[in-house]
C-alpha positions as CSV (number, residue, x, y, z in Angstrom):
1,X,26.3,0.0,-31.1
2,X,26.2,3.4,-31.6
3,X,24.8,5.7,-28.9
4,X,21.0,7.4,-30.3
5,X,20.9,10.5,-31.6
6,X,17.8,12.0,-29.2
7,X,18.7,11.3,-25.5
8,X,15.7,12.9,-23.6
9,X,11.6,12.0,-24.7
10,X,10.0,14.7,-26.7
11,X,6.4,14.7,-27.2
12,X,5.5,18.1,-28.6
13,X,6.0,20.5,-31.9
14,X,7.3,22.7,-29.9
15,X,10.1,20.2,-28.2
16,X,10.6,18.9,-31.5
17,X,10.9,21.9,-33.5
18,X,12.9,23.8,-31.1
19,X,16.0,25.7,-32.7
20,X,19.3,23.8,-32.5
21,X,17.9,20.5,-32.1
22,X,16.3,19.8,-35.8
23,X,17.1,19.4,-39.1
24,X,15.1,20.1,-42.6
25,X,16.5,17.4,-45.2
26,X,15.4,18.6,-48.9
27,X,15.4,14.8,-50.5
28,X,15.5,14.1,-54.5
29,X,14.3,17.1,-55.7
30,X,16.1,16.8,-58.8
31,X,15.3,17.0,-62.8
32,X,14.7,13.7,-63.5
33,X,12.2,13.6,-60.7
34,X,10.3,16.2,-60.7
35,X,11.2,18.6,-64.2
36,X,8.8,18.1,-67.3
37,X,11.6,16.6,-69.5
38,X,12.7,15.1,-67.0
39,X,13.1,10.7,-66.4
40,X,9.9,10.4,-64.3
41,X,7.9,12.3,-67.2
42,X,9.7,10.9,-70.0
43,X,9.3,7.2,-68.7
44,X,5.8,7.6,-66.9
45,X,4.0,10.3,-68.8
46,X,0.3,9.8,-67.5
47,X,1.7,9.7,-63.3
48,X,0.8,12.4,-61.0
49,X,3.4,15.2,-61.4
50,X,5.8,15.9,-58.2
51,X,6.3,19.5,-59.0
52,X,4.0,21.0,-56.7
53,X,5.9,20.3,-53.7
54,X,8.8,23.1,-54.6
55,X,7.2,26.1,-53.8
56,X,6.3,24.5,-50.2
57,X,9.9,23.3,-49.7
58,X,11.0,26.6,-50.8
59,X,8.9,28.5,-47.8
60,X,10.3,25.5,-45.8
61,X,13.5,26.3,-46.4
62,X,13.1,30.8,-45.7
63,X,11.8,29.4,-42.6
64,X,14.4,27.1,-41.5
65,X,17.1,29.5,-42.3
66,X,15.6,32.3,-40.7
67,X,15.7,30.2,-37.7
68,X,18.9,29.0,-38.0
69,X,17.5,25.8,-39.0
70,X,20.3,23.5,-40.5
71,X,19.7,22.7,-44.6
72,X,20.7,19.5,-46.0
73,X,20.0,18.8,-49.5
74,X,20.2,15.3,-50.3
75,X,20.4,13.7,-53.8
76,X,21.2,10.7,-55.6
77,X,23.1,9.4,-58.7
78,X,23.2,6.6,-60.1
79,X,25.4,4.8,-62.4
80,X,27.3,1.2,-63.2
81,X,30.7,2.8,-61.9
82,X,28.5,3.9,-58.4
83,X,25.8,1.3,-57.8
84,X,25.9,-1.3,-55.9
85,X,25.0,-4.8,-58.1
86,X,22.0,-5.6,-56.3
87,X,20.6,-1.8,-56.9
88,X,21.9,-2.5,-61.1
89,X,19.9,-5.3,-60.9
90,X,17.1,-3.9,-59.4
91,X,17.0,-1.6,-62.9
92,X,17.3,-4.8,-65.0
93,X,14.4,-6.0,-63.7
94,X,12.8,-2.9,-63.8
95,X,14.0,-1.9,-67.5
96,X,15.7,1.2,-66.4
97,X,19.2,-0.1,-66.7
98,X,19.6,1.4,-70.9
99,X,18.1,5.2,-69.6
100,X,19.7,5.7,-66.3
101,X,17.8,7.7,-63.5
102,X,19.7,10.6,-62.2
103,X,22.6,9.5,-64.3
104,X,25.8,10.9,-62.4
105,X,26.9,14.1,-63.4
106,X,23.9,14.9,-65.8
107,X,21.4,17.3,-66.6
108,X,18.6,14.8,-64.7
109,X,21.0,14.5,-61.3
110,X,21.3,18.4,-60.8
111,X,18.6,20.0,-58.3
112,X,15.5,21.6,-60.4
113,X,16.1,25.2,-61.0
114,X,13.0,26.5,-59.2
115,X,14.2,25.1,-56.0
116,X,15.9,27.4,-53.7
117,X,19.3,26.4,-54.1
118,X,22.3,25.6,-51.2
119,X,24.1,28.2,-49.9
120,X,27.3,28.0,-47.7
121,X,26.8,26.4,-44.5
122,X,24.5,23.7,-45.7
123,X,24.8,19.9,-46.0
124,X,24.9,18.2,-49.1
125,X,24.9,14.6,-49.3
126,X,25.2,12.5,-52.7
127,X,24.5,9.2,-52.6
128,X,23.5,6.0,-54.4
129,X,21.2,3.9,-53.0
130,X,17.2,4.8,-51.5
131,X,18.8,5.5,-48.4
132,X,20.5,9.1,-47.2
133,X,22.0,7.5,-44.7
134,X,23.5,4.4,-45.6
135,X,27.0,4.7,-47.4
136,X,27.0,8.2,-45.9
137,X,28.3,10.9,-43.7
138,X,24.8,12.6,-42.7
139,X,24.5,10.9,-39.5
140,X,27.7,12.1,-38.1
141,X,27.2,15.7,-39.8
142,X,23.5,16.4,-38.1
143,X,25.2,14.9,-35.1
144,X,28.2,16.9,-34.8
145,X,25.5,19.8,-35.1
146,X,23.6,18.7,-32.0
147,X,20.5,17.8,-34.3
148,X,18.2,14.7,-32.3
149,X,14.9,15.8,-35.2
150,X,14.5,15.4,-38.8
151,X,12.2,17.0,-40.8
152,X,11.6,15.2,-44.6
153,X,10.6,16.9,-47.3
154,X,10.8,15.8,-51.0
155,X,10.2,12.9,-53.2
156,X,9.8,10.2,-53.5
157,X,7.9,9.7,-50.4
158,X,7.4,5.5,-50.8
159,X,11.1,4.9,-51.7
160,X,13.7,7.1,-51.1
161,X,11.7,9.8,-48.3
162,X,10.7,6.3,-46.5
163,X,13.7,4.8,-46.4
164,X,15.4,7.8,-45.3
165,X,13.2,8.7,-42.4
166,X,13.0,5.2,-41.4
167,X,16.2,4.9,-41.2
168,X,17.0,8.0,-39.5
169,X,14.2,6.6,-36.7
170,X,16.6,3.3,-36.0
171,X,19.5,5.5,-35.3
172,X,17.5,7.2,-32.5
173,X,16.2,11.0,-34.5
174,X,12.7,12.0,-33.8
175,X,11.4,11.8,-37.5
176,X,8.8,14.3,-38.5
177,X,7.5,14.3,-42.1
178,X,6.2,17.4,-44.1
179,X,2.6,16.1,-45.4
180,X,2.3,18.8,-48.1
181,X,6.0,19.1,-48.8
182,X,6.1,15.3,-50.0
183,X,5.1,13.5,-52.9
184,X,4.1,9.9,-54.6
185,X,3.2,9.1,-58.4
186,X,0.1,7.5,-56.9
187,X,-1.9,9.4,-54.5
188,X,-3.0,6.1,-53.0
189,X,0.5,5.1,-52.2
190,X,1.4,8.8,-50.7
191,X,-2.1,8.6,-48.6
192,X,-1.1,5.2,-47.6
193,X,2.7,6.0,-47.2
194,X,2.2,8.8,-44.6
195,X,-0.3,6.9,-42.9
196,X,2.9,4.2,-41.9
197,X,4.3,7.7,-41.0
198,X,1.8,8.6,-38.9
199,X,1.3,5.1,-36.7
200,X,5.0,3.8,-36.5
201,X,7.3,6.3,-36.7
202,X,6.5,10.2,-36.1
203,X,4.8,13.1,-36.6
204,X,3.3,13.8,-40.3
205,X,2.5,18.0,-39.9
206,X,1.8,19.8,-43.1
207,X,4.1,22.3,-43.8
208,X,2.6,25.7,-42.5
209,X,2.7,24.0,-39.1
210,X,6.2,24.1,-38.9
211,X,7.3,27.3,-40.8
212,X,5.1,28.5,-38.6
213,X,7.1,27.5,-35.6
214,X,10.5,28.4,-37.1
215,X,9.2,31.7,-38.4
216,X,8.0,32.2,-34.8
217,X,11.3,31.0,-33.5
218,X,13.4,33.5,-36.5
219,X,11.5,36.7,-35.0
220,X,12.3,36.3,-32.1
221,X,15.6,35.5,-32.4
222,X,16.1,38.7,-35.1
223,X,17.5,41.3,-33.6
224,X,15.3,44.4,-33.4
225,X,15.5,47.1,-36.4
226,X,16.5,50.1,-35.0
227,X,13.0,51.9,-35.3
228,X,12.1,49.1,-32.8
229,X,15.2,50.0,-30.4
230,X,14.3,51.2,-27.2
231,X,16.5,54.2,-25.7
């Protein structure tokens, strides 16, 4: 059995959040998830829209890098050459196997163009099952970079977001979810979802909380202008 990612108990933000030990993961915010033409609106027209979360991630993301924060965007596609049987029969049963959710390599699998966008330096992980870890190399990529904390963001927070972070908490990472920077079709089922969160797994913090903290944590690692140079 593999070792666990944290190795020491940490009980505050401040522990948790501390530069060079977490992780922001940006999860499924792609087209057919969250765009107006895209799956999710097409197949469920009258269901809460997800949209709303970008601009939050987005800050999420200034912050993180300005703290040197690793970035790992991670998406999904899906397709009868990359899934799994039991997830094609899942969309049987479901009727989703003729219109394909995030079909791989089309428009609906790309990231939606109002979310900031990778950059060199950050993780991206494709994958094809609920799960960002499983079938994966993100465990060994947050662990080569010293990370023991994950921060979730993105949709959708019951299914892939949950699996993910729960996931991520059996290997051993402190989990902390982003309460304004995830998103359910139901409100119910987000309200109950982070409520899980909240009593089994880790911290849910809404996400001025912890751009806050990286923000803090970027300024002071900035160094000064030269008007703020001291002879």
């Amino acid at each position: 059995m593999d070792k666990p990612a944290a190795t020491r108990v940490l009980t505050t933000l401040d522990e948790l959040l501390r530069p060079g030990g977490c992780a922001l993961l940006v999860v499924d915010v792609q087209r057919d998830f969250v765009h107006p033409h895209g799956w999710s609106a097409r197949r469920l027209p009258g269901a809460t829209s997800l949209r709303h979360v970008i601009p939050v991630i987005n800050a999420l993301v200034a912050a993180a890098r300005a703290a040197a924060v690793p970035v790992c965007y991670v998406t999904m596609e899906h397709g009868r050459e990359v899934d799994a049987p039991n997830y094609q029969a899942r969309y049987v049963a479901r009727g989703m196997d003729e219109e394909i959710l995030c079909a791989a390599g089309g428009w609906g699998a790309a990231l939606d163009d109002e979310l900031t966008p990778p950059r060199p330096g950050d993780i991206r992980i494709v994958r094809h099952s609920y799960d960002g870890f499983a079938g994966t190399d993100l465990d060994a990529l947050l662990r080569a970079r010293k990370v023991d904390v994950v921060v979730a963001a993105g949709v959708v927070t019951n299914l892939c977001v949950q699996t993910t972070v729960q996931h991520a908490f059996a290997l051993g990472y402190y989990v902390i979810v982003v309460e304004d920077g995830t998103a359910a079709a139901d409100p119910d089922v987000q309200a109950m979802t982070l409520d899980n969160f909240r009593r089994y797994f880790g911290l849910v913090v809404p996400a001025g909380v912890v751009a806050e903290h990286w923000t803090e944590i970027g300024r002071v690692a900035a160094p000064p202008s030269p008007k703020e140079s001291v002879e």
